[in-house]
N, CA and C atoms as an extended XYZ file, in Angstrom:
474
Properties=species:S:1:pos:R:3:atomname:S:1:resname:S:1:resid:I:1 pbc="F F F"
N         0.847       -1.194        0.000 N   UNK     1
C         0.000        0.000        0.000 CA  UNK     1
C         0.884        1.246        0.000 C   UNK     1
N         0.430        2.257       -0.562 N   UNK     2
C         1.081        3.295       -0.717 CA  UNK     2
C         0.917        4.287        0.346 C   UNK     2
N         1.774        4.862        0.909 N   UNK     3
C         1.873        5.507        2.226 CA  UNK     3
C         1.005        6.442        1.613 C   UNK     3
N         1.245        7.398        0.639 N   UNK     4
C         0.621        8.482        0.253 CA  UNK     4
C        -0.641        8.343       -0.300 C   UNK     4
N        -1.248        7.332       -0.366 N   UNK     5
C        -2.523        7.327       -1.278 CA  UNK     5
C        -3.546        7.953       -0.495 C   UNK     5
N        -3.304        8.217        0.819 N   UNK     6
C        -4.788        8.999        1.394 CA  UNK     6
C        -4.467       10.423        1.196 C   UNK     6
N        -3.243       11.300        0.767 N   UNK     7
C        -2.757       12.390        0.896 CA  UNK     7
C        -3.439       13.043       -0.359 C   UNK     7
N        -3.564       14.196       -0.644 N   UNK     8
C        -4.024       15.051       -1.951 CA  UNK     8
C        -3.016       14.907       -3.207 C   UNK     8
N        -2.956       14.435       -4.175 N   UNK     9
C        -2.270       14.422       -4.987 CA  UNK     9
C        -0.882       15.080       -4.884 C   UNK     9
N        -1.072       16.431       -5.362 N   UNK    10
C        -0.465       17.460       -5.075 CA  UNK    10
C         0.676       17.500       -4.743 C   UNK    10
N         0.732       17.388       -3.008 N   UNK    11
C         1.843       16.669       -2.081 CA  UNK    11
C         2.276       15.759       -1.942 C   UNK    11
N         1.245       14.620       -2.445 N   UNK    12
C         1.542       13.296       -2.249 CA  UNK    12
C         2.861       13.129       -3.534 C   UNK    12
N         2.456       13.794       -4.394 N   UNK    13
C         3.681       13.797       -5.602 CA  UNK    13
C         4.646       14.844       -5.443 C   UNK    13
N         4.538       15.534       -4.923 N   UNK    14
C         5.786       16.476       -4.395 CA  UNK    14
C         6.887       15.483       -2.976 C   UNK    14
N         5.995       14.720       -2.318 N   UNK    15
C         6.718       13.876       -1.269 CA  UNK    15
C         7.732       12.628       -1.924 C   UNK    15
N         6.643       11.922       -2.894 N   UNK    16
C         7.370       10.846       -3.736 CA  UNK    16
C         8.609       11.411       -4.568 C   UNK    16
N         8.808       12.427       -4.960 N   UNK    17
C         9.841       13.142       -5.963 CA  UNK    17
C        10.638       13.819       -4.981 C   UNK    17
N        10.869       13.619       -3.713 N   UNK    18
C        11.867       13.992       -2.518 CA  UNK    18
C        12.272       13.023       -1.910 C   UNK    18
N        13.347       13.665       -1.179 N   UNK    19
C        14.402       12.740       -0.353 CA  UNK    19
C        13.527       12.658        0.908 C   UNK    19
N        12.839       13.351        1.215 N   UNK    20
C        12.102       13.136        2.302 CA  UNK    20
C        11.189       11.886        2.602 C   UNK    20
N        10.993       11.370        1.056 N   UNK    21
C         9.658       10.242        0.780 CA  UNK    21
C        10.159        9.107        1.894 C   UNK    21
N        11.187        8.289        2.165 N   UNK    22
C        11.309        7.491        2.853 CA  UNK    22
C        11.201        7.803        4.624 C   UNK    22
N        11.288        8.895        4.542 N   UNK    23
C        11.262        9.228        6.432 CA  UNK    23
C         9.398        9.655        6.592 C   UNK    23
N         8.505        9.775        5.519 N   UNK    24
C         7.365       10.363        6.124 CA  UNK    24
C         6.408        9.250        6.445 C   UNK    24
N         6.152        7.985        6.534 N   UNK    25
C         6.109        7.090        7.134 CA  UNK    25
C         6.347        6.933        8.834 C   UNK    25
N         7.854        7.535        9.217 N   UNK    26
C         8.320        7.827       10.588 CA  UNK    26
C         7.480        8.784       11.052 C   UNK    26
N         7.649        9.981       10.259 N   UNK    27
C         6.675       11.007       10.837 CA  UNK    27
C         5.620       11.359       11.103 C   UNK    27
N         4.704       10.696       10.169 N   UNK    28
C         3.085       10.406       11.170 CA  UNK    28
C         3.348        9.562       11.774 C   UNK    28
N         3.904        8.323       11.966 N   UNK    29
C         3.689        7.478       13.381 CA  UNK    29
C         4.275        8.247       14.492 C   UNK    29
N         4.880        9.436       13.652 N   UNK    30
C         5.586        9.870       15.138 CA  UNK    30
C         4.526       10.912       15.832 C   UNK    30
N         4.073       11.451       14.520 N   UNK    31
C         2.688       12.496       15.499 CA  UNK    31
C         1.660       11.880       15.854 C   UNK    31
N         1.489       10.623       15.224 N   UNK    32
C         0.114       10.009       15.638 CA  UNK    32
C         0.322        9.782       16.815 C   UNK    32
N         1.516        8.692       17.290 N   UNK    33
C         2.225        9.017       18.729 CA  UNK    33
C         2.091        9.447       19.617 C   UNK    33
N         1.978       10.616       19.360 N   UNK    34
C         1.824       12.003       20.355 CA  UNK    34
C         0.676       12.264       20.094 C   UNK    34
N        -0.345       11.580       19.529 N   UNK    35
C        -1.615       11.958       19.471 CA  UNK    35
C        -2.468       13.326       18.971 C   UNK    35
N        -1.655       13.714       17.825 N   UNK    36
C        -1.883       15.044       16.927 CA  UNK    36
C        -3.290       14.450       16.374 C   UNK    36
N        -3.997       15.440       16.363 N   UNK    37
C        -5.213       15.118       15.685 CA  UNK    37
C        -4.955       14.617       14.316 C   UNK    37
N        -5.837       14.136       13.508 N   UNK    38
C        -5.798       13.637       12.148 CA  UNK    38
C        -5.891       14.562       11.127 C   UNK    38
N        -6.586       15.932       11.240 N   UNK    39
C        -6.124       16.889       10.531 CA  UNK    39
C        -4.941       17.604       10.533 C   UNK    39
N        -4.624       17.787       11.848 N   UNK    40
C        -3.112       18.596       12.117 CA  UNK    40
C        -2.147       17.698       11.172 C   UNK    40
N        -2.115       16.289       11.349 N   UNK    41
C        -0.987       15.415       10.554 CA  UNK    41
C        -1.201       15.463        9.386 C   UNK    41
N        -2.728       15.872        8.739 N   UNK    42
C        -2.867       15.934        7.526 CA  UNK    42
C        -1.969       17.285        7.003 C   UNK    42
N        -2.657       18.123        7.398 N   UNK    43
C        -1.729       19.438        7.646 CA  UNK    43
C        -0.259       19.602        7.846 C   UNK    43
N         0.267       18.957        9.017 N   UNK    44
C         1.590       19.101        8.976 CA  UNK    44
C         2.013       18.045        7.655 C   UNK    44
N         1.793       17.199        7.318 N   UNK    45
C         2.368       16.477        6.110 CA  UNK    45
C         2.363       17.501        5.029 C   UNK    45
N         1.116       18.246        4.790 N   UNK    46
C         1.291       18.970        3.583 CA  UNK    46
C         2.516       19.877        3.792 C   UNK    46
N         2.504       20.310        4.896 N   UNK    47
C         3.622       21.528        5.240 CA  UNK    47
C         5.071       20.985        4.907 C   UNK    47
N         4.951       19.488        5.164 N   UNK    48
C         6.636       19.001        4.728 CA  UNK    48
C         6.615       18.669        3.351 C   UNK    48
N         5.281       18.455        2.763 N   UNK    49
C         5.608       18.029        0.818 CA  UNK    49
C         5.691       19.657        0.412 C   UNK    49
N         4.903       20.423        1.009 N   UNK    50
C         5.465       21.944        0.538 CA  UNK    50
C         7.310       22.188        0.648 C   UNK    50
N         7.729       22.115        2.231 N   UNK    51
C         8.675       22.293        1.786 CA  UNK    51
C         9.869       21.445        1.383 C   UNK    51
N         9.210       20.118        0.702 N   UNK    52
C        10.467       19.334       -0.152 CA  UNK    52
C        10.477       19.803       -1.043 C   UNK    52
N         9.162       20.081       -1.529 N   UNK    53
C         9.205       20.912       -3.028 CA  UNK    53
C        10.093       22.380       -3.415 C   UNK    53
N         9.773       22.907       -2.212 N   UNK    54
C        10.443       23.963       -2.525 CA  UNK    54
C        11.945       23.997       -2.384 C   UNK    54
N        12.729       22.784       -1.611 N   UNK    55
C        13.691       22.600       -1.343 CA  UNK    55
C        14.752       21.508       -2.541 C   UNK    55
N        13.755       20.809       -2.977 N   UNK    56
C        13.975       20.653       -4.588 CA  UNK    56
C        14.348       21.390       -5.583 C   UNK    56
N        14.056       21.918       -5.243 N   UNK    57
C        13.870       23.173       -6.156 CA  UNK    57
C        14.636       24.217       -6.204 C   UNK    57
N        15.151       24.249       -4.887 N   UNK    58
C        16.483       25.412       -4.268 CA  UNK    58
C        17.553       24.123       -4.445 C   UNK    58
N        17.499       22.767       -4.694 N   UNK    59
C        18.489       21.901       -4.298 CA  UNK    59
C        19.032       21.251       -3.411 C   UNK    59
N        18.410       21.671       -1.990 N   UNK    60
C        18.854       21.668       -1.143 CA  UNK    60
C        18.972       20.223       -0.388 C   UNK    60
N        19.800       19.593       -0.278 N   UNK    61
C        20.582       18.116        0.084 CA  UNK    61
C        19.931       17.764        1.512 C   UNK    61
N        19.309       16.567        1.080 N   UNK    62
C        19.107       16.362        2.780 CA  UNK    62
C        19.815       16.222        3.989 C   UNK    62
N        21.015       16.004        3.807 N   UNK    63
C        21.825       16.662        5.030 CA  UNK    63
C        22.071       17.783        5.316 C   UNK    63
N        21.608       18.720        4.664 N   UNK    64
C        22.198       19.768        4.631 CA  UNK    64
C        20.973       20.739        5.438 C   UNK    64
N        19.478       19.721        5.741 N   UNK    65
C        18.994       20.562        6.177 CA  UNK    65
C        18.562       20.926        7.594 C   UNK    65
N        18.067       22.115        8.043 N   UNK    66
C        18.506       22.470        9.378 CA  UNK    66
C        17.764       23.309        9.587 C   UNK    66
N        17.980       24.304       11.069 N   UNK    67
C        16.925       25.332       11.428 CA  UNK    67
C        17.575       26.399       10.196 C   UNK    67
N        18.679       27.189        9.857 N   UNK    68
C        18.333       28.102        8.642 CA  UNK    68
C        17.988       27.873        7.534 C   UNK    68
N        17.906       26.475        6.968 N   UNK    69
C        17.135       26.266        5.557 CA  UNK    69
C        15.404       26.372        6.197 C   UNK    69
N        15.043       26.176        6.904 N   UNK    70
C        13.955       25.684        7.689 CA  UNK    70
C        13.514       27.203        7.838 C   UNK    70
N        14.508       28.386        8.547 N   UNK    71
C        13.835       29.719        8.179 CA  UNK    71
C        13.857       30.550        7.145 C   UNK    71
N        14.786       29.921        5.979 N   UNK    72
C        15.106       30.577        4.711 CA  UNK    72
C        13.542       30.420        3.781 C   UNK    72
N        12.938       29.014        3.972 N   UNK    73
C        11.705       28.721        3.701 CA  UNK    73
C        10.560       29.582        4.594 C   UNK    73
N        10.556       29.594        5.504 N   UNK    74
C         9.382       30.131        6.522 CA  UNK    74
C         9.409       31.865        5.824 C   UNK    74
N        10.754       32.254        6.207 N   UNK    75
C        10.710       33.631        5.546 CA  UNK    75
C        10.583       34.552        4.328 C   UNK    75
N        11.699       33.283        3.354 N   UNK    76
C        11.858       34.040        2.286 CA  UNK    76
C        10.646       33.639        1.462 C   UNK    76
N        10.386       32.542        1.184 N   UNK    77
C         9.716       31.650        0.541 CA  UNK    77
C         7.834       31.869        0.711 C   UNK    77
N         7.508       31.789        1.914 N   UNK    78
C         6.008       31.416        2.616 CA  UNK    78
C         5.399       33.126        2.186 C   UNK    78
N         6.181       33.812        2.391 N   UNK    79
C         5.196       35.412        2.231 CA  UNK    79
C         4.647       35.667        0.564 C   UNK    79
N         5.622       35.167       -0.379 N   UNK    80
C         5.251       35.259       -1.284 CA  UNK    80
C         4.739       34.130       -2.280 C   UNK    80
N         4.862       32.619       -1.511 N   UNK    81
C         4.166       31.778       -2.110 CA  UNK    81
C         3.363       31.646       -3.343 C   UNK    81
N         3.178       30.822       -4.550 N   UNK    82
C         2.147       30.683       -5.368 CA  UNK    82
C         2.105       29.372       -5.421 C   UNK    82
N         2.590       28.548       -4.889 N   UNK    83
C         3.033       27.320       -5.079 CA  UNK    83
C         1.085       26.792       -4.924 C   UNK    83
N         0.905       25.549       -5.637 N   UNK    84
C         0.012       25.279       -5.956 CA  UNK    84
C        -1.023       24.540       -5.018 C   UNK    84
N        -2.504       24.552       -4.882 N   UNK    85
C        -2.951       24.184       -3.420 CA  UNK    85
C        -3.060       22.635       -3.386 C   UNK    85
N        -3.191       21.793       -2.006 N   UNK    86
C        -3.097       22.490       -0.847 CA  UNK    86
C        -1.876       22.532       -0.405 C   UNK    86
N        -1.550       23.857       -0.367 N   UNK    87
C        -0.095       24.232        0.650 CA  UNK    87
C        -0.040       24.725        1.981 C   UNK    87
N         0.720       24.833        3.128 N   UNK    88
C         0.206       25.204        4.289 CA  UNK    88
C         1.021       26.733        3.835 C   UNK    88
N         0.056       27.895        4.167 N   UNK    89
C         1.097       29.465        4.311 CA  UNK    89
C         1.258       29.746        5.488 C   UNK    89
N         0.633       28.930        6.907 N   UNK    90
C         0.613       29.699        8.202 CA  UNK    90
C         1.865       29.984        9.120 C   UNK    90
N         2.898       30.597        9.148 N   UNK    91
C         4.364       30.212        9.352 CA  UNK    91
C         4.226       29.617       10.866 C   UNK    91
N         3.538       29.860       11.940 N   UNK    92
C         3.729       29.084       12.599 CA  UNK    92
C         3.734       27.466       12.493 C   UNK    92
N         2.349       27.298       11.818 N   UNK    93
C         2.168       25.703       11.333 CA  UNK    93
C         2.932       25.337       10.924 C   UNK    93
N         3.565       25.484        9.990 N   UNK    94
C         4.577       25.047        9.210 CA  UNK    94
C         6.304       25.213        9.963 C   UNK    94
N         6.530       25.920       11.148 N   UNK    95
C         7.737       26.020       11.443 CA  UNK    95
C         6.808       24.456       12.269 C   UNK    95
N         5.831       24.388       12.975 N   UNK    96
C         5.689       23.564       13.826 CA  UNK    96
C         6.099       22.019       13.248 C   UNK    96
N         5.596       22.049       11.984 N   UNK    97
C         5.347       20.945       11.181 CA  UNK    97
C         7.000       20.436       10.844 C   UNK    97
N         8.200       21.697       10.945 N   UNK    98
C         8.792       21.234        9.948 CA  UNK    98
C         9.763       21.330       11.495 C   UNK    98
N         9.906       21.607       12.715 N   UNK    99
C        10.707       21.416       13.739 CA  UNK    99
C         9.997       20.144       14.239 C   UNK    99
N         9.121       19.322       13.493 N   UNK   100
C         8.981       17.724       13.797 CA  UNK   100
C         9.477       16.869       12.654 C   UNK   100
N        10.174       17.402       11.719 N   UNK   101
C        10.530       16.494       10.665 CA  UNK   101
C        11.596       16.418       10.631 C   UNK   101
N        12.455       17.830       11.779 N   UNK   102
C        13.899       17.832       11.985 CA  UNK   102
C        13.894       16.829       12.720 C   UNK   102
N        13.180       16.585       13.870 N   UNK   103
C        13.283       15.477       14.852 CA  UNK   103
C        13.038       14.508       14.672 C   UNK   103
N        12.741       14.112       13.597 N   UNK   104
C        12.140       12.977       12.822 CA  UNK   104
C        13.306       12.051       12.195 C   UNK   104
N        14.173       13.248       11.390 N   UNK   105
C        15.154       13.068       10.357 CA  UNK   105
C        16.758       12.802       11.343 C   UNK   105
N        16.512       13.738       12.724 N   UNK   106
C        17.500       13.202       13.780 CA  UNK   106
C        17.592       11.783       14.693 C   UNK   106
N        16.098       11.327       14.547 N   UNK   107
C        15.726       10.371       15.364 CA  UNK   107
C        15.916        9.027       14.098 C   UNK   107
N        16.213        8.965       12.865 N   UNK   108
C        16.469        8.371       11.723 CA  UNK   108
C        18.119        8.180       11.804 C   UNK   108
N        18.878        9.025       12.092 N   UNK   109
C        20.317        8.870       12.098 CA  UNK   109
C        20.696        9.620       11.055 C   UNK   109
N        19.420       10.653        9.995 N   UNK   110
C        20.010       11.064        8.662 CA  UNK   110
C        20.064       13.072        9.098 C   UNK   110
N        20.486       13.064       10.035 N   UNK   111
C        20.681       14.629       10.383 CA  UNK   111
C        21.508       14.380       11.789 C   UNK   111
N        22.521       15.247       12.045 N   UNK   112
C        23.211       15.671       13.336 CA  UNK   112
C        22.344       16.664       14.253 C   UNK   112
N        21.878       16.713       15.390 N   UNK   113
C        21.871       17.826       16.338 CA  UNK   113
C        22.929       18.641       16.505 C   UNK   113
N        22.979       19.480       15.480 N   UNK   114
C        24.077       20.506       15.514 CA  UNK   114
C        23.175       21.710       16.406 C   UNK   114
N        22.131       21.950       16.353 N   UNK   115
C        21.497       23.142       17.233 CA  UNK   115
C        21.528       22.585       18.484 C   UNK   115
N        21.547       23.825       19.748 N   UNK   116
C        21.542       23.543       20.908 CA  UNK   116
C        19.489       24.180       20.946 C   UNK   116
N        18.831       22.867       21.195 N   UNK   117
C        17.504       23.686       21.717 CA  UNK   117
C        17.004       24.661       22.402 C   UNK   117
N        16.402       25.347       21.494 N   UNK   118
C        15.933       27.180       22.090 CA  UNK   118
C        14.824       26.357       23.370 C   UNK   118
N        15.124       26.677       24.009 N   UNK   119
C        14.288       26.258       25.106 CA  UNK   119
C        13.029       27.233       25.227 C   UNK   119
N        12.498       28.334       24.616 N   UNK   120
C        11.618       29.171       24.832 CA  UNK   120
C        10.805       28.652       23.612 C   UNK   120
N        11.580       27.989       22.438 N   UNK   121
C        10.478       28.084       21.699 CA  UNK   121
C         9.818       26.702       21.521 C   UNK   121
N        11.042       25.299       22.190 N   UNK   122
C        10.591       24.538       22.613 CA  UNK   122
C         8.847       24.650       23.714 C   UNK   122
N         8.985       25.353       24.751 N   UNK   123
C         8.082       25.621       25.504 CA  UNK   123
C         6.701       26.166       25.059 C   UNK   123
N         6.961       27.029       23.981 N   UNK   124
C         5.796       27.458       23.688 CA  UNK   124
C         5.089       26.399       22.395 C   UNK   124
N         5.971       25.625       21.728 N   UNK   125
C         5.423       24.387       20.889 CA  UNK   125
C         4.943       23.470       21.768 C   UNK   125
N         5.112       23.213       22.811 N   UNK   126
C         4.470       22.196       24.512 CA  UNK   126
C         3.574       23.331       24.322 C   UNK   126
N         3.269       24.224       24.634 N   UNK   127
C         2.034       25.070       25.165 CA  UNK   127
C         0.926       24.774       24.202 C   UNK   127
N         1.612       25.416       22.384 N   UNK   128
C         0.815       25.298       21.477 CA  UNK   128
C        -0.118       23.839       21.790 C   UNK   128
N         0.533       22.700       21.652 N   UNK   129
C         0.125       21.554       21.436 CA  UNK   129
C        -0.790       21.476       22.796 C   UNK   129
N        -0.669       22.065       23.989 N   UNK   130
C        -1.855       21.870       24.780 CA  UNK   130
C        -2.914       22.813       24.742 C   UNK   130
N        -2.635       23.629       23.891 N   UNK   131
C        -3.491       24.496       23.635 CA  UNK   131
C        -4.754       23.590       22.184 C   UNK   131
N        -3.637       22.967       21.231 N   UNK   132
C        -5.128       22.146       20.273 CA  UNK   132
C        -5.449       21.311       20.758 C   UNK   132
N        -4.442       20.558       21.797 N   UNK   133
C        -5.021       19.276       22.400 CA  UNK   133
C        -5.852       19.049       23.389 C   UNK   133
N        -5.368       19.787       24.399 N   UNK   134
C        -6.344       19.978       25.852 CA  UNK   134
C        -7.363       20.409       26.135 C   UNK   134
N        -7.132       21.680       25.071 N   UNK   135
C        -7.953       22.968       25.273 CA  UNK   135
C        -8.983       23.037       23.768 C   UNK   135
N        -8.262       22.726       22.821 N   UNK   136
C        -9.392       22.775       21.312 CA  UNK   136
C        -9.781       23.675       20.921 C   UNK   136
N        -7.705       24.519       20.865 N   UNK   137
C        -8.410       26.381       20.580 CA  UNK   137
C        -8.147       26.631       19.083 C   UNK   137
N        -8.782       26.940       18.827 N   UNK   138
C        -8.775       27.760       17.155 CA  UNK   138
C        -6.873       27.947       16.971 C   UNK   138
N        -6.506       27.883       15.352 N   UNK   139
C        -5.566       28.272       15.332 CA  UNK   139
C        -5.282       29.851       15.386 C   UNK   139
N        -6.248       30.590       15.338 N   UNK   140
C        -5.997       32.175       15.322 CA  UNK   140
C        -5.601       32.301       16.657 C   UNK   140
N        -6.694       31.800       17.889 N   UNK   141
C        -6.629       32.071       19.207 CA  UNK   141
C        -5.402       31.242       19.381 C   UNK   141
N        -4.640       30.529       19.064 N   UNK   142
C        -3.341       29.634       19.863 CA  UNK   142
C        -2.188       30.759       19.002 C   UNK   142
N        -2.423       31.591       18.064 N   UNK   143
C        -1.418       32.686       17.306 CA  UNK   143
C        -1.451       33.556       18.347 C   UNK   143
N        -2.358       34.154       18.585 N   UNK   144
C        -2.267       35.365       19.442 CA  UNK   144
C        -1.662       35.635       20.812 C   UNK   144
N        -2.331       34.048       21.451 N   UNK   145
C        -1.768       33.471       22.885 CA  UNK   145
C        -0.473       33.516       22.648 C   UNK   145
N        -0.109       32.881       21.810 N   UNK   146
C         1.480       32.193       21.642 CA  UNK   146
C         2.382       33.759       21.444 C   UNK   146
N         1.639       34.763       20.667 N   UNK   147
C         2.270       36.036       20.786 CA  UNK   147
C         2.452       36.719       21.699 C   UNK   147
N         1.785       36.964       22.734 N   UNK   148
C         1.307       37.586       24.016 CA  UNK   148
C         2.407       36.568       24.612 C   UNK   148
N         2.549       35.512       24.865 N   UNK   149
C         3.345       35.152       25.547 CA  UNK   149
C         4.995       34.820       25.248 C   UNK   149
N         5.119       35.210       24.053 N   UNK   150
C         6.302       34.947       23.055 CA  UNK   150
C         7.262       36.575       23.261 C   UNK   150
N         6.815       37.402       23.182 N   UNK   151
C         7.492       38.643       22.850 CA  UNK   151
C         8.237       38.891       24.902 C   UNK   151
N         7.660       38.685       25.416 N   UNK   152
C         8.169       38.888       26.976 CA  UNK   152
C         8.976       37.799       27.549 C   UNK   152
N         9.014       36.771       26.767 N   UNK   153
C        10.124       35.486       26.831 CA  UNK   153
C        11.343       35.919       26.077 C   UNK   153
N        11.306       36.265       24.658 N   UNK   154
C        12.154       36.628       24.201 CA  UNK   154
C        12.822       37.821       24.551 C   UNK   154
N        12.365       38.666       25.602 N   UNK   155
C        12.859       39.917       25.295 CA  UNK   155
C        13.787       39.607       26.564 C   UNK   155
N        13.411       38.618       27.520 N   UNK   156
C        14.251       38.832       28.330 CA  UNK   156
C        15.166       37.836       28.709 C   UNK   156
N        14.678       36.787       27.485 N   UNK   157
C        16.086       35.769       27.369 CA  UNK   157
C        17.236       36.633       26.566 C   UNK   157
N        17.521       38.181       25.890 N   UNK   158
C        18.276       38.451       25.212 CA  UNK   158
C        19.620       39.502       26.373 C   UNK   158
């Protein structure tokens, strides 16, 4: 059976035509795991065939990838998007989606932990996730929370 056959075309053929295709198998068992709802994984999957595609496309080697290819996409890439639907544009979702595929791809043996974990933003991805899980808040309302509580963490971890 084909891992991708429940996925939207789209991605599902942007995943198969990446280096990523053999680890996304790991990665929903790994969110199912953790008990991500069935849309979120639907969702975060699209967010990682978005960015194989786009990382295809820049070239970019699967070892090679990391938290700045990971914000070179979120930033440079996501604001001006046309890439074809369904794609995720929400940069949180998608940093969320794609700081589980790093851990995915580390927990595989095919990436180094070269980053030392931001522990603030670790914390607020634990918050997020009890915020859809526990709580069953809208993604606008878990943006705003996560802002309100994001800007006074950062300002005084600097």
């Amino acid at each position: 059976m084909d891992a991708f056959e429940s996925f939207h075309p789209v991605p599902a053929a942007w995943l198969r035509d990446s280096d990523l295709a053999p680890f996304i198998p790991a990665y929903v068992r790994r969110l199912v795991d953790r008990h991500y709802a069935a849309n979120t994984v639907r969702m975060y999957v699209y967010s990682v065939a978005h960015f194989a595609h786009w990382a295809r496309g820049h070239r970019v080697d699967l070892h090679h990838l990391g938290d700045e290819v990971v914000r070179r996409f979120i930033d440079e890439h996501l604001p001006h998007c046309t890439c074809a639907s369904p794609v995720q544009r929400c940069r949180h979702q998608v940093r969320a989606a794609l700081r589980q595929l790093l851990v995915t791809l580390v927990d595989a043996g095919e990436l180094i932990s070269s980053d030392q974990p931001n522990a603030i933003e670790d914390q607020l991805q634990r918050f997020d996730s009890h915020m859809v899980h526990a709580r069953g808040l809208a993604e606008n309302t878990r943006i705003r929370r996560l802002g309100v509580v994001r800007a006074p963490a950062i300002s005084r971890d600097r």
